[in-house]
Steps between C-alpha positions, in 0.01 A plus 500: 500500500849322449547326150548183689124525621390607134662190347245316629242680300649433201723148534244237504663112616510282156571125519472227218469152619627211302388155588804221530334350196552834285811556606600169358341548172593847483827559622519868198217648647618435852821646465295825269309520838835489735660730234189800570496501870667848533301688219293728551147400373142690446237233614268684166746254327440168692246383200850500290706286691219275564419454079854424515525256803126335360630484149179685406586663120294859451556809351478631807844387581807730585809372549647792624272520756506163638715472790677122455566634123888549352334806365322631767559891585452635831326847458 
């Protein structure tokens, strides 16, 4: 099997949709999102960008692991 048809078991298509209304009122996060389109990103670490992007506050939180963060690190 070529590594071009293994990519596909492994690269899994990742979008995050902003409303126009969002975008407006947060133009920071917007530009976070813009800023992490080419990292690479394990989907086991969605529930961190998404305490981030719902300003939901846990201990649970890592922002290392959080792919819109300044301090996120790609594995």
């Amino acid at each position: 099997m070529t590594a071009e048809k293994l990519k596909y078991q492994y690269e899994v298509p990742f979008m995050v949709w902003c409303s126009d209304d969002y975008i407006l009122k947060n133009p920071t996060t917007v530009e976070a999102i813009k800023g992490a389109v080419e990292r690479p990103f394990l989907t086991d670490n969605l529930c961190n960008m998404l305490f981030n992007l719902g300003s939901i506050n846990t201990i649970y939180y890592r922002d290392s692991l959080d792919l819109i963060s300044p301090n996120y690190k790609s594995k």
